[in-house]
C-alpha positions in Angstrom: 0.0 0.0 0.0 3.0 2.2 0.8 4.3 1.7 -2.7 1.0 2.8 -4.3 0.6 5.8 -2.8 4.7 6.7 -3.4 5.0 7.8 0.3 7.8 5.4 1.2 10.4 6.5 -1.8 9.7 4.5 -4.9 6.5 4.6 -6.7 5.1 2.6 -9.1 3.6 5.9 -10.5 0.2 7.6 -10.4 -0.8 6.0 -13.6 -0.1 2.5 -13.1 -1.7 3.1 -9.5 -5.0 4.2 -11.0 -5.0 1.0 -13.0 -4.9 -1.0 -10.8 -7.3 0.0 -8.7 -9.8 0.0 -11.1 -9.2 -3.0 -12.3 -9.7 -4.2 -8.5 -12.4 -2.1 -7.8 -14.4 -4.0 -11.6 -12.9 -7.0 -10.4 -14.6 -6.7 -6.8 -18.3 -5.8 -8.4 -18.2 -9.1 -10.9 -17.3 -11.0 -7.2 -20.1 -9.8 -5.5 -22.5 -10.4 -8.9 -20.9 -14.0 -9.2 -21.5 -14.4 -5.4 -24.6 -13.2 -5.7 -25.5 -15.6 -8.2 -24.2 -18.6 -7.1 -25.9 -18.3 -3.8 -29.3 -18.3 -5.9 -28.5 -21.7 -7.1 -26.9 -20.3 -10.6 -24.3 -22.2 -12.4 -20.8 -20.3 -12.9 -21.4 -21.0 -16.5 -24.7 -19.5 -16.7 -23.5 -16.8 -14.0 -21.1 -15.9 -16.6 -23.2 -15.4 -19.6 -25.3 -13.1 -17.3 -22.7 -10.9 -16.5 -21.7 -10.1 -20.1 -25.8 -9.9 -20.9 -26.5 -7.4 -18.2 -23.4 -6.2 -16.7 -22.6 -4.3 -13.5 -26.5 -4.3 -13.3 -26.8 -8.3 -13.3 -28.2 -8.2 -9.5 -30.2 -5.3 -9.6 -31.6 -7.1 -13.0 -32.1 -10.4 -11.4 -33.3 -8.8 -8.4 -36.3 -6.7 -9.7 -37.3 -9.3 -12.0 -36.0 -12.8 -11.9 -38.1 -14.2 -14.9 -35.5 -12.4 -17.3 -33.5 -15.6 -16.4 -35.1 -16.8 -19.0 -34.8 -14.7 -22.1 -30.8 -14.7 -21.4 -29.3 -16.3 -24.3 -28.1 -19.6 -24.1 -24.7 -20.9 -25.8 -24.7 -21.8 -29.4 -24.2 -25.2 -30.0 -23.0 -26.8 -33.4 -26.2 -26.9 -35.7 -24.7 -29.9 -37.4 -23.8 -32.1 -34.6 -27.5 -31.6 -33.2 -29.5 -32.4 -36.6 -27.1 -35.5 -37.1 -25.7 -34.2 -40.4 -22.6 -35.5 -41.1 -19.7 -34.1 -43.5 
């Protein structure tokens, strides 16, 4: 902590500091959606495909109105291998 605030010498510069914590600060909202989630009986696969549908709102989403559950999409699968067809 000393080094990213550049009080103890060294300093890993006001840039790089910046970036990293917002990387931890994003990082710490997609925890608490996935944990979140997870304690509602959702699948880290399907917990992921949330997220990227709804974002940072994914709880408050979920939350108001759990029925959109449904209309998230659902992986693509291989059209071919389904129907049977074969090359």
């Amino acid at each position: 902590m000393c080094r990213m605030r550049g009080s103890c010498g060294s300093s890993i510069g006001a840039v790089r500091a910046k970036q990293i914590t917002d990387a931890w600060a994003e990082q710490k909202i997609v925890r608490e959606i996935m944990v979140f989630l997870h304690i509602n009986g959702v699948g880290t696969a399907r917990a992921v495909r949330i997220y990227k549908t709804y974002g940072t709102d994914a709880v408050q989403v979920m939350t108001e109105n759990p029925y959109r559950l449904a209309m998230t999409p659902k992986p693509r699968r291989n059209s071919a291998l389904i129907s049977g067809v074969k090359d």
